[in-house]
N, C-alpha and C positions, 0 to 999 in steps of 0.2 A: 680508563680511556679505551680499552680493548674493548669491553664489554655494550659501548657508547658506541665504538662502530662497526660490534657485529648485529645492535640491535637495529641500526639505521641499515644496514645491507639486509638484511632478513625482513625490514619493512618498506624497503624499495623494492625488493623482489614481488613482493606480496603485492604492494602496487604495481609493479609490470604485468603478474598474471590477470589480474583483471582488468579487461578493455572499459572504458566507460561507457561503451556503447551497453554492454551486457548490466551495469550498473544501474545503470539509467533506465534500460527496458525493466529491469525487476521494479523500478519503483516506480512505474509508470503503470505494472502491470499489479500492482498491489492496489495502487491508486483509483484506478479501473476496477475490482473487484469492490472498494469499500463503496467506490460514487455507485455502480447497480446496487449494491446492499440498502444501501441510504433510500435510493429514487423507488424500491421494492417495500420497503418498509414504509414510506411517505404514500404511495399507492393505497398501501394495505390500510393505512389509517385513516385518510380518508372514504373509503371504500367503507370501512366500518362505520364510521361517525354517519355518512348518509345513510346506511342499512337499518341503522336506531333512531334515525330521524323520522324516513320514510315508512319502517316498520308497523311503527303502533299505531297509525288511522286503520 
C-alpha cells in the first residue's frame, strides 16, 4: 500500500511539473516539423516526375 502511494505522489508531481501548455506546444511543434517534411518531399516528387516527362523531347 505504501509503495501505491508513493508511486501516485511521485506521478502527480511529475504531472504538476509539466504545464500542458509546454506539452502541447512540443506536439504541435513536432507536428509542424513532420507536415514541411511531407509538403518538401510531395514538392520534390513531383518536380521530379515533370523533369522526366518534360526531359526527353
Amino acid at each position: 500500500m505504501q509503495k501505491e502511494i508513493t508511486r501516485l505522489m511521485v506521478l502527480f508531481i511529475i504531472l504538476l511539473s509539466f504545464t500542458s501548455c509546454s506539452v502541447v506546444e512540443g506536439i504541435f511543434k513536432a507536428g509542424m516539423g513532420v507536415g514541411i517534411f511531407i509538403v518538401i518531399a510531395v514538392i520534390a516528387i513531383v518536380a521530379f516526375i515533370i523533369s522526366k516527362i518534360f526531359g526527353k523531347k
